[in-house]
C-alpha positions in Angstrom: 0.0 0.0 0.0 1.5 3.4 -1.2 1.5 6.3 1.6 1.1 10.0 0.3 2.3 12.8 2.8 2.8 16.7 2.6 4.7 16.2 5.8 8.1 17.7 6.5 10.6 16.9 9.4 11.7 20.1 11.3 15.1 19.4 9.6 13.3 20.2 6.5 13.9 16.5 5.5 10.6 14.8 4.0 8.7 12.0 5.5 8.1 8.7 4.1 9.0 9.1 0.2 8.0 12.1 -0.2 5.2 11.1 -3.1 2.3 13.6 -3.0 0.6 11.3 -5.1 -0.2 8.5 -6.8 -2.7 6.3 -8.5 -5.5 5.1 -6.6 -5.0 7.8 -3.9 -7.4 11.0 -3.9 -6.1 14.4 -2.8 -6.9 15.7 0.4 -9.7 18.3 0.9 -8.3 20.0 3.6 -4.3 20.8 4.4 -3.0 22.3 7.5 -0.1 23.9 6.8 1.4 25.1 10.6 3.5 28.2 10.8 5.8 28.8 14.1 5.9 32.2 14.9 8.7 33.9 17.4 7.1 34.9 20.8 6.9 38.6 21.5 
C-alpha cells in the first residue's frame, strides 16, 4: 500500500518518500499547513 504525505521533518527533510501522489489515492480536501511564529 502506497502512503502520500505533505509532511516535512523540522530538519526540512521529508517524511516517508516524499510522493504527494499516486494512483488510486485522492487528494486531500483540507491541508493544515502550521506556521511557528517567534514569541513577542
Amino acid at each position: 500500500m502506497a502512503i502520500i504525505t505533505y509532511g516535512i521533518e523540522y530538519d526540512g527533510k521529508t517524511i516517508g518518500d516524499g510522493k504527494t501522489q499516486t494512483d488510486g489515492m485522492e487528494q486531500p480536501v483540507y491541508y493544515w499547513d502550521p506556521v511557528a511564529s517567534q514569541a513577542e
